[in-house]
N, C-alpha and C positions, 0 to 999 in steps of 0.2 A: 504494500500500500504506500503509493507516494504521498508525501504531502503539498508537490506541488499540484499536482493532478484536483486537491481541493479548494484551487485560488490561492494557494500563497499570498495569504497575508500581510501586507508592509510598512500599515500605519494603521493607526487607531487611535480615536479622539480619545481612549481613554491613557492608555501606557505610552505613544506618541509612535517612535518608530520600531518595527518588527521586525524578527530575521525571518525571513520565508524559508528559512530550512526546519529550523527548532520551533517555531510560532511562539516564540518567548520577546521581551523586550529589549531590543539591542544592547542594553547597560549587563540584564541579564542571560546574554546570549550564551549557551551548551555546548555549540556545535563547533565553534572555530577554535576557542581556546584547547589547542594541544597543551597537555604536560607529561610526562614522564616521572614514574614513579619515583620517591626520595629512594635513596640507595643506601648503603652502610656509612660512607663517608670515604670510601677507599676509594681512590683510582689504580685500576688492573690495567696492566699493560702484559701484551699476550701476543705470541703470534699463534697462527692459523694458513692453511693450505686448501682446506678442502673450499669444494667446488671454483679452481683454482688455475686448473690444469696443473698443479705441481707449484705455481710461484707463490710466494709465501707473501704474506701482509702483515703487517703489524699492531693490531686492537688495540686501543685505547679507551675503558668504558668506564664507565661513575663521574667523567668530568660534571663537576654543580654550576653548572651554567646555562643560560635561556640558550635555542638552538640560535638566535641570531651571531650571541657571543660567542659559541660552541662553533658556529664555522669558521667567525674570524679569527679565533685560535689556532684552528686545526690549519689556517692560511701561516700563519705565523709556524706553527711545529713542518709543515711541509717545508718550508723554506729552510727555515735551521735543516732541518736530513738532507736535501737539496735533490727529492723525489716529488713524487705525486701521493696522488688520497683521492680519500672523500671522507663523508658526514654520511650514515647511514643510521636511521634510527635511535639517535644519541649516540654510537661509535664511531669514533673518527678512524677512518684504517687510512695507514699510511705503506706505500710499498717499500717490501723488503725487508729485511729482519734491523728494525732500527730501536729497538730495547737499550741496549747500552747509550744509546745517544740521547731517547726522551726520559729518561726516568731521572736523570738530573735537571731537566729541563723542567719537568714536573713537580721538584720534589720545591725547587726554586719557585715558584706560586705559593707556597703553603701546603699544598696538599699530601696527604699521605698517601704512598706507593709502594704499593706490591707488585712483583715481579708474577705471572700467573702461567701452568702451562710451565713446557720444558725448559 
Protein backbone atom coordinates (compact mmCIF):
# COMPACT_ATOMS: atom_id res chain seq x y z
CA UNK A 1 0.00 0.00 0.00
CA UNK A 2 1.49 3.37 -1.17
CA UNK A 3 0.93 6.28 0.56
CA UNK A 4 1.30 8.35 -2.22
CA UNK A 5 -1.24 6.57 -4.21
CA UNK A 6 -3.70 8.21 -1.32
CA UNK A 7 -2.98 12.00 -2.37
CA UNK A 8 0.09 12.68 -0.54
CA UNK A 9 -0.60 15.18 1.71
CA UNK A 10 1.70 18.40 1.87
CA UNK A 11 0.02 21.06 3.97
CA UNK A 12 -2.43 21.50 6.25
CA UNK A 13 -4.18 24.44 7.81
CA UNK A 14 -3.76 22.72 10.94
CA UNK A 15 0.30 21.37 11.51
CA UNK A 16 1.35 23.67 8.28
CA UNK A 17 3.69 21.71 6.04
CA UNK A 18 3.68 17.63 5.55
CA UNK A 19 6.18 15.19 4.33
CA UNK A 20 4.18 13.14 1.69
CA UNK A 21 6.09 10.12 2.54
CA UNK A 22 5.49 9.70 6.52
CA UNK A 23 2.17 12.02 6.49
CA UNK A 24 3.61 13.54 9.67
CA UNK A 25 4.67 17.24 10.18
CA UNK A 26 7.85 18.24 8.59
CA UNK A 27 9.40 19.42 12.17
CA UNK A 28 8.35 15.94 12.93
CA UNK A 29 9.29 14.05 9.85
CA UNK A 30 10.39 9.72 10.28
CA UNK A 31 11.37 9.18 7.09
CA UNK A 32 14.41 11.10 6.02
CA UNK A 33 16.31 11.26 9.30
CA UNK A 34 18.95 8.37 8.89
CA UNK A 35 20.90 7.38 12.19
CA UNK A 36 22.86 4.51 12.85
CA UNK A 37 22.89 2.61 15.81
CA UNK A 38 25.33 4.07 19.12
CA UNK A 39 28.09 1.43 19.09
CA UNK A 40 30.45 0.51 22.13
CA UNK A 41 32.61 3.55 21.72
CA UNK A 42 35.44 1.42 19.99
CA UNK A 43 36.61 2.19 16.53
CA UNK A 44 37.62 -1.41 14.70
CA UNK A 45 39.91 -1.34 12.19
CA UNK A 46 39.93 -4.62 10.16
CA UNK A 47 40.76 -5.81 6.86
CA UNK A 48 38.49 -8.07 4.71
CA UNK A 49 38.69 -9.83 1.19
CA UNK A 50 35.65 -11.42 0.44
CA UNK A 51 33.46 -10.73 -2.26
CA UNK A 52 36.66 -9.01 -3.48
CA UNK A 53 38.11 -11.10 -6.19
CA UNK A 54 41.17 -11.72 -3.68
CA UNK A 55 42.05 -7.73 -3.17
CA UNK A 56 41.95 -6.81 0.30
CA UNK A 57 40.37 -3.49 1.88
CA UNK A 58 40.78 -2.18 4.97
CA UNK A 59 37.32 -1.54 7.43
CA UNK A 60 37.06 1.02 9.57
CA UNK A 61 33.75 0.89 11.79
CA UNK A 62 32.35 2.63 15.08
CA UNK A 63 33.71 6.01 13.70
CA UNK A 64 30.98 8.67 16.04
CA UNK A 65 30.31 10.98 13.46
CA UNK A 66 27.06 12.26 11.23
CA UNK A 67 27.62 10.48 7.77
CA UNK A 68 28.38 14.12 6.29
CA UNK A 69 31.40 14.31 8.63
CA UNK A 70 32.18 10.59 8.31
CA UNK A 71 32.81 11.19 4.51
CA UNK A 72 34.97 14.14 4.86
CA UNK A 73 37.06 12.18 7.14
CA UNK A 74 37.30 9.15 5.39
CA UNK A 75 38.50 12.01 2.30
CA UNK A 76 41.18 13.06 4.78
CA UNK A 77 42.31 9.18 5.88
CA UNK A 78 42.34 8.29 1.97
CA UNK A 79 44.77 10.83 1.21
CA UNK A 80 47.02 10.23 4.32
CA UNK A 81 47.34 6.19 2.67
CA UNK A 82 47.53 7.93 -0.79
CA UNK A 83 44.78 5.06 -2.05
CA UNK A 84 41.13 5.09 -2.80
CA UNK A 85 37.78 4.18 -0.58
CA UNK A 86 34.51 4.74 0.16
CA UNK A 87 31.78 5.34 2.83
CA UNK A 88 29.49 2.36 2.96
CA UNK A 89 26.94 2.17 5.51
CA UNK A 90 28.95 3.95 8.31
CA UNK A 91 32.21 1.83 7.09
CA UNK A 92 34.65 3.60 5.59
CA UNK A 93 36.86 0.99 3.55
CA UNK A 94 39.96 2.10 2.37
CA UNK A 95 42.02 -0.14 -0.33
CA UNK A 96 44.66 -2.20 0.72
CA UNK A 97 46.00 -3.46 3.89
CA UNK A 98 46.43 0.09 5.49
CA UNK A 99 46.03 -0.91 9.47
CA UNK A 100 49.53 0.15 10.55
CA UNK A 101 49.04 3.56 8.95
CA UNK A 102 45.39 4.40 10.27
CA UNK A 103 45.37 3.35 13.63
CA UNK A 104 47.76 6.08 14.67
CA UNK A 105 45.94 8.33 12.74
CA UNK A 106 42.84 7.35 14.62
CA UNK A 107 44.06 6.96 17.93
CA UNK A 108 45.22 10.97 17.35
CA UNK A 109 41.30 12.02 17.24
CA UNK A 110 40.80 10.68 20.77
CA UNK A 111 39.28 7.61 19.94
CA UNK A 112 40.00 4.23 21.14
CA UNK A 113 41.28 1.56 18.63
CA UNK A 114 41.37 -1.96 18.22
CA UNK A 115 43.00 -3.69 15.86
CA UNK A 116 40.19 -6.49 14.68
CA UNK A 117 40.53 -9.77 12.48
CA UNK A 118 44.07 -11.16 11.75
Amino acid sequence: MKKRSEGGLVFSTEQGRMCPDCRNPVAACTCSKESRPAGDGVVRVSRETKGRKGKGVTLITGIPLSDKDLKAYAKVLKAKCGTGGTVKDGVVEIQGDQRDLLVPLLEQKGWTVKRSGG
